[in-house]
DOTOR-915187 format. One record per residue (C-alpha): residue number from 1; residue in one letter; chain; x, y, z. Coordinates in pm, 1 decimal. Layout:
<recs>
+-----+--------+--------+----------+----------+----------+
! num ! residu ! chaine !       xx !       yy !       zz !
+-----+--------+--------+----------+----------+----------+
! NUM !      a !      A !        X !        Y !        Z !
...
+-----+--------+--------+----------+----------+----------+
</recs>
This chain:
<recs>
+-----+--------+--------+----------+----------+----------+
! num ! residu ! chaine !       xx !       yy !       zz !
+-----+--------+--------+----------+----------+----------+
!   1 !      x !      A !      0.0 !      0.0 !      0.0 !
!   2 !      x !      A !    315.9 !    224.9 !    117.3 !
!   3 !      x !      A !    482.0 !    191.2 !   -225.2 !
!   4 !      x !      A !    107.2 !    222.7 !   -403.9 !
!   5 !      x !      A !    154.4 !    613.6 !   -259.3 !
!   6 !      x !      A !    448.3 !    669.6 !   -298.0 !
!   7 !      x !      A !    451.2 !    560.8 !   -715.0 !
!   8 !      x !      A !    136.6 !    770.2 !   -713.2 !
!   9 !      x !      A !    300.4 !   1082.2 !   -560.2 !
!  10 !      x !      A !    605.8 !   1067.8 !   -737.6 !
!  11 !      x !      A !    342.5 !   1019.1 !  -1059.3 !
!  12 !      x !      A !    161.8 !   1331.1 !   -956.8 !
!  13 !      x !      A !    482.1 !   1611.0 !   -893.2 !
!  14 !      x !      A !    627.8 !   1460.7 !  -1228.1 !
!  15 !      x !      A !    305.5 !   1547.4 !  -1462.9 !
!  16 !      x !      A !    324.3 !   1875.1 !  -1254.4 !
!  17 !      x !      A !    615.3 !   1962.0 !  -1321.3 !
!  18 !      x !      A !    604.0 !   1886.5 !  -1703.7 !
!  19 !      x !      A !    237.5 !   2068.5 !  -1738.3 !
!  20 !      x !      A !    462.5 !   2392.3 !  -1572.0 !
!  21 !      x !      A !    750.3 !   2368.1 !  -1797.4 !
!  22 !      x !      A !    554.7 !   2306.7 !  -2084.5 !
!  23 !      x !      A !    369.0 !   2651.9 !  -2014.5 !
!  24 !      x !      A !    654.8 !   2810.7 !  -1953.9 !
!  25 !      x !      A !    793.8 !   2743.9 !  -2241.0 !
!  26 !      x !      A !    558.4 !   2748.0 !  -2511.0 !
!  27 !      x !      A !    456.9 !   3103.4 !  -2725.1 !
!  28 !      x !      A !    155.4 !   3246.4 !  -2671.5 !
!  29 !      x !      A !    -53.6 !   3545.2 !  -2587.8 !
!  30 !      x !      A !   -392.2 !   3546.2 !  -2411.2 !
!  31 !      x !      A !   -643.5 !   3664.4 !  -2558.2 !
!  32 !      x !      A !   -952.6 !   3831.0 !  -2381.2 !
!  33 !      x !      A !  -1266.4 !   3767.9 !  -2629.8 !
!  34 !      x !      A !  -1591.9 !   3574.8 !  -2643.7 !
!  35 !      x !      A !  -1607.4 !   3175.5 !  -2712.2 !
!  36 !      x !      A !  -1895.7 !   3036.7 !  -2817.9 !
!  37 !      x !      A !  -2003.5 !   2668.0 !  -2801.3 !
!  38 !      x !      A !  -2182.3 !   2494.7 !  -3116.6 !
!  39 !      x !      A !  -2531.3 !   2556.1 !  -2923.9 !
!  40 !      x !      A !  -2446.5 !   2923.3 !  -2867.6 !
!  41 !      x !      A !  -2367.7 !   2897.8 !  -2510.5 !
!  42 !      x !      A !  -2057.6 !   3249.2 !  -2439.0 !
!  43 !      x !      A !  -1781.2 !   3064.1 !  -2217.9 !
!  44 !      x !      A !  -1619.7 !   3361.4 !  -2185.8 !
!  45 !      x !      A !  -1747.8 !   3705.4 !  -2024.9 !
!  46 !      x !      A !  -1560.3 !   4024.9 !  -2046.1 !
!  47 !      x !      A !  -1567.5 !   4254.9 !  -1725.9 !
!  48 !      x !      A !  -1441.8 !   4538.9 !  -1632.3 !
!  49 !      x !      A !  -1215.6 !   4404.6 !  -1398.2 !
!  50 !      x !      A !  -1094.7 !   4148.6 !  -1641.9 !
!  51 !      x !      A !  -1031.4 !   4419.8 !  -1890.1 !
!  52 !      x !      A !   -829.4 !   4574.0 !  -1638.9 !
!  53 !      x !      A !   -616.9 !   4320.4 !  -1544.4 !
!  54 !      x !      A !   -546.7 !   4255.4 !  -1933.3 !
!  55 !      x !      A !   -461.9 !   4601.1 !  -1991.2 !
!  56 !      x !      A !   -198.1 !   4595.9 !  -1667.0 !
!  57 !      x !      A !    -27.0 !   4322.9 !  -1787.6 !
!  58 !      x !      A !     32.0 !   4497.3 !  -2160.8 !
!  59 !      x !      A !    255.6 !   4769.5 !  -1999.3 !
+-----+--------+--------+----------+----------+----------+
</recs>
């Protein structure tokens, strides 16, 4: 049961470690618009707050 864990935690910091370097590393900008779902359903909602924080990080 012991070594169950333990292969499970090392499993676990591994693929976290990967997921950060792999963010890291690749190119990218975000980008602050609206997403829409094949039925129409907006996954994304712009606030002022949000547009805020976007236009901080720019400078």
């Amino acid at each position: 049961m012991r070594d169950d864990r333990r292969s499970f935690l090392k499993k676990l910091v591994l693929g976290s470690a990967a997921a950060v370097a792999v963010s890291a590393v690749s190119p990218g900008k975000a980008s602050a618009r609206k997403q829409k779902t094949a039925d129409g359903e907006i996954l994304y909602r712009e606030t002022p707050a949000f547009r805020e924080y976007y236009r901080s990080l720019k400078s």
